[in-house]
N, CA, C and O atoms as a Maestro MAE file, in Angstrom:
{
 s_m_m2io_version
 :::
 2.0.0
}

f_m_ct {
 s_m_title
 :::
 protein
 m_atom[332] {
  # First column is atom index #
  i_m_mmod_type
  r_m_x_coord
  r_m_y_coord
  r_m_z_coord
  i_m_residue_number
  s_m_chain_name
  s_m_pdb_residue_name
  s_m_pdb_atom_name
  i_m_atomic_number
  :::
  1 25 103.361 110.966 127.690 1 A "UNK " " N  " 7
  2 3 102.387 111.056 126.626 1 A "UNK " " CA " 6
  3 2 102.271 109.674 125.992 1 A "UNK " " C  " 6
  4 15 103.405 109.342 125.646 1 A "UNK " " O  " 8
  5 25 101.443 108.794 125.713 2 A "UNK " " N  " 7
  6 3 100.946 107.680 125.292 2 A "UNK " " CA " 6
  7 2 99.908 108.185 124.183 2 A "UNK " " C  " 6
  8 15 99.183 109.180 124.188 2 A "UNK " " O  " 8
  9 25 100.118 106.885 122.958 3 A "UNK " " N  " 7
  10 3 99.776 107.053 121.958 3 A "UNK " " CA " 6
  11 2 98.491 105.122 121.750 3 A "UNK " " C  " 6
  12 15 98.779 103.984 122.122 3 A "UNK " " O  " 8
  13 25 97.554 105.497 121.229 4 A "UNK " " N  " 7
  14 3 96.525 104.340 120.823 4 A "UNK " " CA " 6
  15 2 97.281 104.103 119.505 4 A "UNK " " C  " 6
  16 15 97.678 104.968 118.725 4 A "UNK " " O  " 8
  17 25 97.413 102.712 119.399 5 A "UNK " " N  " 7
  18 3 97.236 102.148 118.027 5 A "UNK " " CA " 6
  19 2 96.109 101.605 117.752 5 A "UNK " " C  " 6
  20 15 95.525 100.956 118.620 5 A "UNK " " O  " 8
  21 25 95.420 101.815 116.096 6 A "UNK " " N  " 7
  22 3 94.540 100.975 116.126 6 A "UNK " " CA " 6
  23 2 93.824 99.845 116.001 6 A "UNK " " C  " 6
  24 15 94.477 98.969 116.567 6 A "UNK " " O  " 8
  25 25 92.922 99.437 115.604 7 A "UNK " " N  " 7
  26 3 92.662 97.931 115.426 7 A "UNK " " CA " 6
  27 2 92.522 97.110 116.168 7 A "UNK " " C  " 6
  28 15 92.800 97.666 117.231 7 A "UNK " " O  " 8
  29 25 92.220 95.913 116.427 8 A "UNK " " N  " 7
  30 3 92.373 94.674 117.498 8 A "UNK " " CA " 6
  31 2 93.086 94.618 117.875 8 A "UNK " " C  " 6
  32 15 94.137 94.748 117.246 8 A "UNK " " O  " 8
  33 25 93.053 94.392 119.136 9 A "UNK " " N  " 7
  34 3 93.765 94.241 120.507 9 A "UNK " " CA " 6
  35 2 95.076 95.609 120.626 9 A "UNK " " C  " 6
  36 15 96.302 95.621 120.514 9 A "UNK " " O  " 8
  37 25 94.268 96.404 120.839 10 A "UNK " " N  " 7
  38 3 94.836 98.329 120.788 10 A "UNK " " CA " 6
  39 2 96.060 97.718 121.932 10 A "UNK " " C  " 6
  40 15 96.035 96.827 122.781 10 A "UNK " " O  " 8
  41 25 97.172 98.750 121.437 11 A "UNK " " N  " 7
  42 3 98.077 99.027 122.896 11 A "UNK " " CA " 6
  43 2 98.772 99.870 122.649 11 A "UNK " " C  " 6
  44 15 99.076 100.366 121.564 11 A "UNK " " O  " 8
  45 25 99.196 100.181 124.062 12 A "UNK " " N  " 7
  46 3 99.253 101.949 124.143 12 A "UNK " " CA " 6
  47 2 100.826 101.680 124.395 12 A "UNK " " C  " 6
  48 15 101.440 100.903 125.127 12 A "UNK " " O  " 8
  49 25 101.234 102.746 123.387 13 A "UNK " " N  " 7
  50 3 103.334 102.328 123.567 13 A "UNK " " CA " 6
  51 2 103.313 104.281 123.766 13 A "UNK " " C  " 6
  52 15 102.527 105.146 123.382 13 A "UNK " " O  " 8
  53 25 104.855 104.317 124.705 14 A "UNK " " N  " 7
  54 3 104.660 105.254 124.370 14 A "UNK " " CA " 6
  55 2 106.002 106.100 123.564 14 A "UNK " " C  " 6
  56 15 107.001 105.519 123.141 14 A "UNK " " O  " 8
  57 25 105.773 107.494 123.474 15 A "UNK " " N  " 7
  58 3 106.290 108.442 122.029 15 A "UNK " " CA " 6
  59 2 107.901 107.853 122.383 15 A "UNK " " C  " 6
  60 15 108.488 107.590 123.433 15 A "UNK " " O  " 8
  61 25 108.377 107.781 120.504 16 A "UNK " " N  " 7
  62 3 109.723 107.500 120.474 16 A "UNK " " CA " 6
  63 2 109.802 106.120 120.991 16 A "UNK " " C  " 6
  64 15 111.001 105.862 120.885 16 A "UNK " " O  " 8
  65 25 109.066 104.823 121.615 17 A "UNK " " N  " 7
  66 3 109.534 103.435 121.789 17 A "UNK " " CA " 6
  67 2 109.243 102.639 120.427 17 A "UNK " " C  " 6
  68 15 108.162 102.689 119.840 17 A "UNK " " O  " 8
  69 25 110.175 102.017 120.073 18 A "UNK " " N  " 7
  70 3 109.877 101.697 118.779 18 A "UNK " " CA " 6
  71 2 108.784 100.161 118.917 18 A "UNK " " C  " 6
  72 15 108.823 99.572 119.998 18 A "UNK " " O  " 8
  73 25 108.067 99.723 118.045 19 A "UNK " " N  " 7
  74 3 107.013 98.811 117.917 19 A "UNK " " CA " 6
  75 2 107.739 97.848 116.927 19 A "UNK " " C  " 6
  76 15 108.234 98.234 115.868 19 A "UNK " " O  " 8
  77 25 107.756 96.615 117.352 20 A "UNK " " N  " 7
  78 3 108.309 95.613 116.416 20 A "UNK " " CA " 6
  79 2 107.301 95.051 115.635 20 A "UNK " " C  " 6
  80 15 106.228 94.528 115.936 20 A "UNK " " O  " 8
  81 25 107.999 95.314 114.299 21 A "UNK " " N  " 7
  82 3 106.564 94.804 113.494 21 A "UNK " " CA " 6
  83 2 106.732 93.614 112.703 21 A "UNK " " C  " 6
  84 15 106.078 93.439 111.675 21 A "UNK " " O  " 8
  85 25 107.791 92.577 113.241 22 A "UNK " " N  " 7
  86 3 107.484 91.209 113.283 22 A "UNK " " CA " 6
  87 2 106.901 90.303 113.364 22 A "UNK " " C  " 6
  88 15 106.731 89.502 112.445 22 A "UNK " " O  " 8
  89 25 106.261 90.176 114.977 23 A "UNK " " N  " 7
  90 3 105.083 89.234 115.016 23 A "UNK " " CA " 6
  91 2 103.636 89.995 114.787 23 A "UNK " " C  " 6
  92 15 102.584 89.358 114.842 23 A "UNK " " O  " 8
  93 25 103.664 90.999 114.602 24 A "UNK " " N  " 7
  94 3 102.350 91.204 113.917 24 A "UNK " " CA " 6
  95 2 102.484 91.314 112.413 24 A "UNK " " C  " 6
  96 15 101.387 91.318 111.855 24 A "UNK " " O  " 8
  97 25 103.519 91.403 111.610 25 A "UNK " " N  " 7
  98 3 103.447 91.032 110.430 25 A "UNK " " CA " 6
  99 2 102.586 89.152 110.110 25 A "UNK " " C  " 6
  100 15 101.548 88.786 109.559 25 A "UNK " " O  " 8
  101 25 103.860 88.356 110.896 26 A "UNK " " N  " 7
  102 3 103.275 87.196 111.132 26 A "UNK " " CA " 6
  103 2 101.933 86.726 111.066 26 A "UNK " " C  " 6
  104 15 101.461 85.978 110.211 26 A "UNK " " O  " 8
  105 25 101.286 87.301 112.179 27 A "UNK " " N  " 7
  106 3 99.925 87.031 112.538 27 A "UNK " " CA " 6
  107 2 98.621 87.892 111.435 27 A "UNK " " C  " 6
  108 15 97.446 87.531 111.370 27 A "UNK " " O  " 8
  109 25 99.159 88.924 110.755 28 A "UNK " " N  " 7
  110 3 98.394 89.084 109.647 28 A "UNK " " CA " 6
  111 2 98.932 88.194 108.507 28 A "UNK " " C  " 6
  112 15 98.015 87.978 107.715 28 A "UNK " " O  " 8
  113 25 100.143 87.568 108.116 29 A "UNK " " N  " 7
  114 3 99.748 87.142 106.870 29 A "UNK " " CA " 6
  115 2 98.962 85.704 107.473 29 A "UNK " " C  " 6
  116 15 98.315 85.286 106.513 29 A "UNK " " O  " 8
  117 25 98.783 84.925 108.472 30 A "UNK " " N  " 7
  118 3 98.224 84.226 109.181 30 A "UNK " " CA " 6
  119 2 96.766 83.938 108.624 30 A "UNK " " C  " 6
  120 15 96.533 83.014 107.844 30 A "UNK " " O  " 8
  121 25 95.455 85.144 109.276 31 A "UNK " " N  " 7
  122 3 94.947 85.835 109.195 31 A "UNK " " CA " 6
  123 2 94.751 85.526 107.363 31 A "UNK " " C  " 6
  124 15 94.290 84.551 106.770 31 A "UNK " " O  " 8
  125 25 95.253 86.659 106.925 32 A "UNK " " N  " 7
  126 3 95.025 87.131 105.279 32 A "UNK " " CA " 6
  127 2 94.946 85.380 104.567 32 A "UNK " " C  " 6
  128 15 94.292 85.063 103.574 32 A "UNK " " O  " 8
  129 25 95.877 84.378 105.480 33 A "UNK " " N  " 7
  130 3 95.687 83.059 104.387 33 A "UNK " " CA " 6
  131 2 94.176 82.427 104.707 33 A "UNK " " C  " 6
  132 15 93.327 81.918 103.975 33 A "UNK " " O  " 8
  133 25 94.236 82.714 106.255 34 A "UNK " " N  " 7
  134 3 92.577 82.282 106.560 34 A "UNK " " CA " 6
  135 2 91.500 82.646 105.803 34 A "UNK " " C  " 6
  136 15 90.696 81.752 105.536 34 A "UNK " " O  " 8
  137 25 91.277 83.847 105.358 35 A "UNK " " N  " 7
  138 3 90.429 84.337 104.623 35 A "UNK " " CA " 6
  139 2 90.650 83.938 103.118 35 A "UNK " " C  " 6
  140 15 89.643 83.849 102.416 35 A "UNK " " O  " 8
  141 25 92.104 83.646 102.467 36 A "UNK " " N  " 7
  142 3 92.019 83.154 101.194 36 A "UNK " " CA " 6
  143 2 91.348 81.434 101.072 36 A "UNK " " C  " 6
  144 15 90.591 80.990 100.209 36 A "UNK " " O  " 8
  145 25 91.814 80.885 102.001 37 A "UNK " " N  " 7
  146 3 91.365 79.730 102.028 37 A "UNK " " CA " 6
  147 2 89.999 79.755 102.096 37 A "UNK " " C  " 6
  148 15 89.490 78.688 101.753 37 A "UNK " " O  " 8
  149 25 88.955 80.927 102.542 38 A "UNK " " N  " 7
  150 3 87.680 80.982 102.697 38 A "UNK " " CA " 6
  151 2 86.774 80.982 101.150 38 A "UNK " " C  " 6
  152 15 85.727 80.422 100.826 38 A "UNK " " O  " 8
  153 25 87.759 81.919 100.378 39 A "UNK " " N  " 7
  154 3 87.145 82.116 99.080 39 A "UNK " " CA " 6
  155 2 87.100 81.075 98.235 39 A "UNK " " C  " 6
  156 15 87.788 80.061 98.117 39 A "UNK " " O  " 8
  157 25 85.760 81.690 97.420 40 A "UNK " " N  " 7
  158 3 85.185 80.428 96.076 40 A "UNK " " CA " 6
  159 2 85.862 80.746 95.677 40 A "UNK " " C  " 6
  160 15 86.257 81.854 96.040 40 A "UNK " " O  " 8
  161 25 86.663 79.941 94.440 41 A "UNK " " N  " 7
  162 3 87.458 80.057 93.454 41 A "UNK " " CA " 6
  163 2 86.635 79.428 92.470 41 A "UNK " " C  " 6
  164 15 85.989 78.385 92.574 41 A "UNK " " O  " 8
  165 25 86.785 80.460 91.181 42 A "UNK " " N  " 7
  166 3 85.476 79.829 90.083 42 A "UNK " " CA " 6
  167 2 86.071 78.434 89.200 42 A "UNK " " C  " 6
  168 15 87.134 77.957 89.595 42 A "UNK " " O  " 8
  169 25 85.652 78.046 88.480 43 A "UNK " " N  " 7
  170 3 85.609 76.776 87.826 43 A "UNK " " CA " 6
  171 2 86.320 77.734 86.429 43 A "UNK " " C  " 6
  172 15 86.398 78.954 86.285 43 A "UNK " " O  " 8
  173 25 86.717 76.734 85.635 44 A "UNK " " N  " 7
  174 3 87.343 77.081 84.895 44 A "UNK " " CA " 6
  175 2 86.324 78.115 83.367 44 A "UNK " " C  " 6
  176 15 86.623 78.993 82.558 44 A "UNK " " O  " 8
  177 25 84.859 77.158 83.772 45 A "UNK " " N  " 7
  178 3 83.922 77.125 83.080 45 A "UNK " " CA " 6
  179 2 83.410 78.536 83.413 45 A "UNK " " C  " 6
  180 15 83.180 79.485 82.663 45 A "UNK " " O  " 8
  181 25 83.319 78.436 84.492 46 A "UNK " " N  " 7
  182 3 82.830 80.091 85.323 46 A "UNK " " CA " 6
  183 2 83.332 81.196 84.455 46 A "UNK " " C  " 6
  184 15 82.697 81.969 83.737 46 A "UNK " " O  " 8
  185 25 84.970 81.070 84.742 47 A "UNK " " N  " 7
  186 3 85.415 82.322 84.378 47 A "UNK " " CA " 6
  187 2 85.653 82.370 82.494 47 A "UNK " " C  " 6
  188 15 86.185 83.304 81.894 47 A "UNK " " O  " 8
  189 25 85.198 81.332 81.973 48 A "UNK " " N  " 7
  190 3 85.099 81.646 80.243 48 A "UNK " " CA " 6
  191 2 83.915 82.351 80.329 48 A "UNK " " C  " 6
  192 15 83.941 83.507 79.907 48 A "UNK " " O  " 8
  193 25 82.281 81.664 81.040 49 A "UNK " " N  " 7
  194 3 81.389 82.376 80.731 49 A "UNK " " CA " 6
  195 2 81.591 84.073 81.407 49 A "UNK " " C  " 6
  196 15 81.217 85.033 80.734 49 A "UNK " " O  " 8
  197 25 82.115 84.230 82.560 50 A "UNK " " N  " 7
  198 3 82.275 85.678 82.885 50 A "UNK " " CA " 6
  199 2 82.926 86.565 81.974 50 A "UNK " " C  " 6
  200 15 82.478 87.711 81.983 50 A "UNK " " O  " 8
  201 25 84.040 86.287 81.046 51 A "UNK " " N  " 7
  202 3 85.037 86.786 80.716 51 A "UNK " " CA " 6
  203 2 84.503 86.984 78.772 51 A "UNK " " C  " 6
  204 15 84.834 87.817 77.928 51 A "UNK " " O  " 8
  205 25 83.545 85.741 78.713 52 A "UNK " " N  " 7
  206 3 82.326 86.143 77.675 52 A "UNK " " CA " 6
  207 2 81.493 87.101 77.777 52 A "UNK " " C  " 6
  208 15 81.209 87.773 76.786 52 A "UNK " " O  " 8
  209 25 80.887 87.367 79.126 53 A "UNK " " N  " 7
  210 3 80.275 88.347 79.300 53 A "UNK " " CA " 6
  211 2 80.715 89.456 79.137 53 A "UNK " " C  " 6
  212 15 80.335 90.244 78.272 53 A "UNK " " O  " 8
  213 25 81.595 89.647 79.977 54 A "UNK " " N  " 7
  214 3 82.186 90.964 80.241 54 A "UNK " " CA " 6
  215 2 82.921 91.794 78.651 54 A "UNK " " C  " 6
  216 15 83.066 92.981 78.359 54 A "UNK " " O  " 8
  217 25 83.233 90.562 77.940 55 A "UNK " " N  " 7
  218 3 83.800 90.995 76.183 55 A "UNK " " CA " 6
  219 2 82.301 91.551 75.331 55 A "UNK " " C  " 6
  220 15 82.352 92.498 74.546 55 A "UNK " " O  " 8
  221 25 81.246 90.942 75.575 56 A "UNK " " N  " 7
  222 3 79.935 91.308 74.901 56 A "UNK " " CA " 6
  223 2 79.947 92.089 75.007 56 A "UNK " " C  " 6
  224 15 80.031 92.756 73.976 56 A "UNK " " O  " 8
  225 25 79.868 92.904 76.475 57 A "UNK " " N  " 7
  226 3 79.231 94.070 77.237 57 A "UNK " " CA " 6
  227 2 79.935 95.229 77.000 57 A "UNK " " C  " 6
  228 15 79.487 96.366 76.850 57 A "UNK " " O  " 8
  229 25 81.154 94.818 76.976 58 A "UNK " " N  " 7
  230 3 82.496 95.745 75.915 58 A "UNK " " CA " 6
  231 2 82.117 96.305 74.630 58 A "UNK " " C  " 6
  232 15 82.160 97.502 74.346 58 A "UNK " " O  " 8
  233 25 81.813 95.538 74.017 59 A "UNK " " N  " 7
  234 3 81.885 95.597 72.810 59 A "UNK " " CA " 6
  235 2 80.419 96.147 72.614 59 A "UNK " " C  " 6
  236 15 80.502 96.945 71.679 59 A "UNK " " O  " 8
  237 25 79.224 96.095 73.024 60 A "UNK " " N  " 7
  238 3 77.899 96.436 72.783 60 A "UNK " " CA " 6
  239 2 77.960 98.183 73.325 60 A "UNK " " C  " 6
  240 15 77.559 99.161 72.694 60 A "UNK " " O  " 8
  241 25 78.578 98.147 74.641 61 A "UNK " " N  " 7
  242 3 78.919 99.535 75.169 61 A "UNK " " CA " 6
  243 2 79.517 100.329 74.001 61 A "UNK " " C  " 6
  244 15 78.931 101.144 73.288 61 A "UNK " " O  " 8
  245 25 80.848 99.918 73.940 62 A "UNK " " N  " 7
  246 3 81.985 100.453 72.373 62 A "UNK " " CA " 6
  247 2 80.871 100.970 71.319 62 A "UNK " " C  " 6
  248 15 80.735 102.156 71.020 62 A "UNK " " O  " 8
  249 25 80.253 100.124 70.906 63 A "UNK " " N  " 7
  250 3 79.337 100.855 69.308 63 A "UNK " " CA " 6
  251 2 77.782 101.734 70.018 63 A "UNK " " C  " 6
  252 15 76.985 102.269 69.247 63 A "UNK " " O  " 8
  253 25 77.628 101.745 71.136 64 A "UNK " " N  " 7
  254 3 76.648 102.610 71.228 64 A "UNK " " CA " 6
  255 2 77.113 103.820 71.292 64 A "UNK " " C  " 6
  256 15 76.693 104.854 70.773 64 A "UNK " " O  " 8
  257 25 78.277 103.565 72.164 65 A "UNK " " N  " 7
  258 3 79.354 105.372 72.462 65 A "UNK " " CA " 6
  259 2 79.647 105.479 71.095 65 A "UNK " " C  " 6
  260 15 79.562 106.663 70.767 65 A "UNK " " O  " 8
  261 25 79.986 104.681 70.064 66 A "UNK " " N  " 7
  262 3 80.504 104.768 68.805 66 A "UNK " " CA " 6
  263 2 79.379 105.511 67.878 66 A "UNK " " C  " 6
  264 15 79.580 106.324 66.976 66 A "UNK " " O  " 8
  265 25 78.201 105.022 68.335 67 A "UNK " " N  " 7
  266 3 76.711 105.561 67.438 67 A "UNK " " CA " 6
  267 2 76.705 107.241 67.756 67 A "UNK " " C  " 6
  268 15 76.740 108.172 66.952 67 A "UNK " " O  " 8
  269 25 76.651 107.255 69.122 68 A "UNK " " N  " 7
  270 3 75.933 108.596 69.830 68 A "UNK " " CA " 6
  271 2 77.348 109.394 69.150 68 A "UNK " " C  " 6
  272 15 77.055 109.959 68.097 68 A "UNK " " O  " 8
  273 25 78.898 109.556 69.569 69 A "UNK " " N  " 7
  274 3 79.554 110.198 69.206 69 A "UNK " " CA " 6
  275 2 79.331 110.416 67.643 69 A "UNK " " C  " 6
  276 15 79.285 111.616 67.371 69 A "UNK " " O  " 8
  277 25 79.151 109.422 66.343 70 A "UNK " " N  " 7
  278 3 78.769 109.728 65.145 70 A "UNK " " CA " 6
  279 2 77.868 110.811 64.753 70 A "UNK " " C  " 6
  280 15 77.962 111.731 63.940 70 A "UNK " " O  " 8
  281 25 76.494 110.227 66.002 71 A "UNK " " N  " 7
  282 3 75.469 111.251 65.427 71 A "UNK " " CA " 6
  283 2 75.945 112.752 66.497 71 A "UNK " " C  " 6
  284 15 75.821 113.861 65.978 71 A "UNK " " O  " 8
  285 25 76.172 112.708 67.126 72 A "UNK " " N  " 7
  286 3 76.569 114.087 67.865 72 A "UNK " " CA " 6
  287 2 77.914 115.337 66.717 72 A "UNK " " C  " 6
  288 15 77.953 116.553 66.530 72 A "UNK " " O  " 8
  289 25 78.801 114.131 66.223 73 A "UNK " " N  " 7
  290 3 79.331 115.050 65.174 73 A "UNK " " CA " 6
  291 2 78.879 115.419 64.103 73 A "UNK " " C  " 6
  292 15 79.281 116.460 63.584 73 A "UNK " " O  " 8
  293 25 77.914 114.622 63.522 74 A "UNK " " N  " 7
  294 3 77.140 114.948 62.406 74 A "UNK " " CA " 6
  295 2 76.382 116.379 62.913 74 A "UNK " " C  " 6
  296 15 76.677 117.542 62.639 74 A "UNK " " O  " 8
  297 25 75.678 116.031 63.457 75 A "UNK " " N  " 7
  298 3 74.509 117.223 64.199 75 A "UNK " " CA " 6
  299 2 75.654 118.331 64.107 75 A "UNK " " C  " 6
  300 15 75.496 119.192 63.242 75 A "UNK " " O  " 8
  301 25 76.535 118.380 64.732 76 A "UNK " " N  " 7
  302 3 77.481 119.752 65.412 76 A "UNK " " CA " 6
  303 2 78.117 120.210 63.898 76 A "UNK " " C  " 6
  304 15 78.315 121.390 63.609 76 A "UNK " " O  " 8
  305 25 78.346 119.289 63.159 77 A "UNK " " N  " 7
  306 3 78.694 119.783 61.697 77 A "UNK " " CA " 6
  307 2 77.338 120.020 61.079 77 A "UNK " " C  " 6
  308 15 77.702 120.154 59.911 77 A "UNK " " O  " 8
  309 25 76.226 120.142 61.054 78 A "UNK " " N  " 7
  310 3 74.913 120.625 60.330 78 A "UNK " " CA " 6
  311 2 74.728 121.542 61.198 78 A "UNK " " C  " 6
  312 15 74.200 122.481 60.603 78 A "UNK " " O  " 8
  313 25 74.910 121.859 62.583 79 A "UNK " " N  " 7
  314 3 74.938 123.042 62.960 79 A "UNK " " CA " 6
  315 2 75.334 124.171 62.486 79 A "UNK " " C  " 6
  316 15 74.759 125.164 62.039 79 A "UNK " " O  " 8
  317 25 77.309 123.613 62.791 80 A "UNK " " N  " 7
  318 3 78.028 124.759 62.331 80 A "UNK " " CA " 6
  319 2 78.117 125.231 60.901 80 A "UNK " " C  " 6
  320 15 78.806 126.149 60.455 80 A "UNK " " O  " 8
  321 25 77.103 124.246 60.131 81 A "UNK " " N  " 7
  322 3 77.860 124.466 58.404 81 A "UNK " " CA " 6
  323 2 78.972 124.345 58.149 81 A "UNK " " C  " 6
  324 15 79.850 124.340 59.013 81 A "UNK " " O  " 8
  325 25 79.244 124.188 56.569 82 A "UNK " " N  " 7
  326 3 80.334 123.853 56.017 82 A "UNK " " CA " 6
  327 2 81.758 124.730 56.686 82 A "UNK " " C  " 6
  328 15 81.623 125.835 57.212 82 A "UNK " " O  " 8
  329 25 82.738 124.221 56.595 83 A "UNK " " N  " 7
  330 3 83.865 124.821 56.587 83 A "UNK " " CA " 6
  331 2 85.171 124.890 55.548 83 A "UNK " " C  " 6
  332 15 86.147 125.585 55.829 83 A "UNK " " O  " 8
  :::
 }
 m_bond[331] {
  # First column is bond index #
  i_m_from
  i_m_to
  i_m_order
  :::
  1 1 2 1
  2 2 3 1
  3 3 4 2
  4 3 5 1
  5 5 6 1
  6 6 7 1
  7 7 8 2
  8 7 9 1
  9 9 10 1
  10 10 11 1
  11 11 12 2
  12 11 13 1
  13 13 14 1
  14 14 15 1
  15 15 16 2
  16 15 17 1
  17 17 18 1
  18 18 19 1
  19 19 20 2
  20 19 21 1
  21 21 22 1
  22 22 23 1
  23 23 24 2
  24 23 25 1
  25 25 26 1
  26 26 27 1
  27 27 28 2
  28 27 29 1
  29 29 30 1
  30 30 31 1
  31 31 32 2
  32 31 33 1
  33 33 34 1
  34 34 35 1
  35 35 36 2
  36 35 37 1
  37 37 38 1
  38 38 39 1
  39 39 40 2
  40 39 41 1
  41 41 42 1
  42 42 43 1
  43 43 44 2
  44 43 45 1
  45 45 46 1
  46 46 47 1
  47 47 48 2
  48 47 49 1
  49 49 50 1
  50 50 51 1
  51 51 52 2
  52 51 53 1
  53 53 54 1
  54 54 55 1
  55 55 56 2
  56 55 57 1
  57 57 58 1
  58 58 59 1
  59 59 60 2
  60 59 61 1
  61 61 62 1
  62 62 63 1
  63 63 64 2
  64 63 65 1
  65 65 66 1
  66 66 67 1
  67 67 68 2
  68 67 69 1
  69 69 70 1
  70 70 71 1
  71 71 72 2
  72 71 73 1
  73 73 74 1
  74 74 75 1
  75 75 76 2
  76 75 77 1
  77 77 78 1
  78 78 79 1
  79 79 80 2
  80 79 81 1
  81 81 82 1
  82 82 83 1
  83 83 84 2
  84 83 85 1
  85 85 86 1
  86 86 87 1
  87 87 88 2
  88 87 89 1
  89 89 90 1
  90 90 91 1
  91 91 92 2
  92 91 93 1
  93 93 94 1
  94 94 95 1
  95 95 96 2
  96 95 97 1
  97 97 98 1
  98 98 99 1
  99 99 100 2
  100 99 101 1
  101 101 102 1
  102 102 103 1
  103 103 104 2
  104 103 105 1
  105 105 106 1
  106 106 107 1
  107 107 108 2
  108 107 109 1
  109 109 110 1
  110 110 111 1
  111 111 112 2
  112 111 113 1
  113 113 114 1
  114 114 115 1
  115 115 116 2
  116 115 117 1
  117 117 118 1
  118 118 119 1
  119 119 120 2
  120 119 121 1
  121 121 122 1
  122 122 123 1
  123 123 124 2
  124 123 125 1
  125 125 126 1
  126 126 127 1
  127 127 128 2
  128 127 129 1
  129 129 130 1
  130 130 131 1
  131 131 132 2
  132 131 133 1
  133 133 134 1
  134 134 135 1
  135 135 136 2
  136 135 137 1
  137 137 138 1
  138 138 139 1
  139 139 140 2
  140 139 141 1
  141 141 142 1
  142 142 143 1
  143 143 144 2
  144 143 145 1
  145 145 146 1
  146 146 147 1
  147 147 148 2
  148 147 149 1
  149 149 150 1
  150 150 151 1
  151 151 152 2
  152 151 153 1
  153 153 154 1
  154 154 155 1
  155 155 156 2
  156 155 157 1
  157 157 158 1
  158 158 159 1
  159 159 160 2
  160 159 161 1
  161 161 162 1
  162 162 163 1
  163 163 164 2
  164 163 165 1
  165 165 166 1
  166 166 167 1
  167 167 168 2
  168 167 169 1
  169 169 170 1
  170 170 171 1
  171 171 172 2
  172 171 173 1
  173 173 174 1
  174 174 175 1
  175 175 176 2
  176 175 177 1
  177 177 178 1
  178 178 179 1
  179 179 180 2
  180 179 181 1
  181 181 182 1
  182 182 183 1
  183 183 184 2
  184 183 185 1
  185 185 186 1
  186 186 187 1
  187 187 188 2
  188 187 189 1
  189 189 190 1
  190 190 191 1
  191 191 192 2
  192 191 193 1
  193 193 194 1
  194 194 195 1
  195 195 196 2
  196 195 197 1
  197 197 198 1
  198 198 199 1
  199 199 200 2
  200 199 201 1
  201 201 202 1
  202 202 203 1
  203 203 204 2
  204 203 205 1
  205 205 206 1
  206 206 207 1
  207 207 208 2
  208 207 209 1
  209 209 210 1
  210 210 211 1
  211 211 212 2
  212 211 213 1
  213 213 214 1
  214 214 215 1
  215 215 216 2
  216 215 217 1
  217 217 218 1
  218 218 219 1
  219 219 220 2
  220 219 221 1
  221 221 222 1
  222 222 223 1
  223 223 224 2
  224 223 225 1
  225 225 226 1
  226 226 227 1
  227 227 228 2
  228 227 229 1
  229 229 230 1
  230 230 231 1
  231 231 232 2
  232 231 233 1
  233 233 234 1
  234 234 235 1
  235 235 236 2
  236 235 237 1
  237 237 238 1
  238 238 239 1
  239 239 240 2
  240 239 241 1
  241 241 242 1
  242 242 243 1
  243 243 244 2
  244 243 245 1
  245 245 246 1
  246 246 247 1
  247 247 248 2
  248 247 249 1
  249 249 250 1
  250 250 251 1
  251 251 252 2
  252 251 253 1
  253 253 254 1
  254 254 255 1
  255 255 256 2
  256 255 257 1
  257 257 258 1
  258 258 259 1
  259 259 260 2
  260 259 261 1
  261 261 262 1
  262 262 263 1
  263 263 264 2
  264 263 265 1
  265 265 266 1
  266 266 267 1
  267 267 268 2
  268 267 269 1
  269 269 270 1
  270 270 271 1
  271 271 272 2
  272 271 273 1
  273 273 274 1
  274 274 275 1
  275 275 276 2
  276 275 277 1
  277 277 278 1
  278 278 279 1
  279 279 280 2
  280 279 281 1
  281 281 282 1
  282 282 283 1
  283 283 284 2
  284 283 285 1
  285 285 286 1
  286 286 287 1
  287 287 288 2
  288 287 289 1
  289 289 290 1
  290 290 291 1
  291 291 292 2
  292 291 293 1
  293 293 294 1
  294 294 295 1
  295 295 296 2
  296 295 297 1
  297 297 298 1
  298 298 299 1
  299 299 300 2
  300 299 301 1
  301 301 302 1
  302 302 303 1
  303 303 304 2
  304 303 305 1
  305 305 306 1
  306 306 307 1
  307 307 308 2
  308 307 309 1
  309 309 310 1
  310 310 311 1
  311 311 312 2
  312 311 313 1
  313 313 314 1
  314 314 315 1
  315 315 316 2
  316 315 317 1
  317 317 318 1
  318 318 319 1
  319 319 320 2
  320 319 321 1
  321 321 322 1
  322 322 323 1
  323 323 324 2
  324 323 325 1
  325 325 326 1
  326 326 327 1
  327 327 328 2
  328 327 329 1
  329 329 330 1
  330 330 331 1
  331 331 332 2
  :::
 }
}
């Protein structure tokens, strides 16, 4: 009985032989640095204006949920009347 592994460059071991996962550890962190070395890395400037953004957008979100929940309890208390 033979078993597929998957992914690139498949090979078929079979049941109970154990798979050394040495040199393919290796060859993925290999691999994984290739692709870090690929990425933009932002400017320092980048990530103040992103990190500006993203605090606005926080905070503008925060008081609208903050509005709607206000008026939704108001309403539900003029519903229900006093207690």
């Amino acid at each position: 009985m033979e078993q597929q592994s998957g992914g690139r460059g498949a090979q078929t071991t079979k049941v109970g032989e154990i798979v050394s996962a040495g040199p393919r550890s290796i060859q993925f962190v290999k691999e994984a640095w290739q692709e870090v070395r690929k990425v933009h890395w932002p400017a320092r400037k980048e990530t103040y204006q992103a990190t500006a953004i993203v605090v606005v957008v926080v905070v503008v979100v925060a008081a609208f949920l903050g509005v709607v929940d206000f008026l939704l309890s108001y309403a539900m208390q003029y519903i229900m009347g006093p207690q």
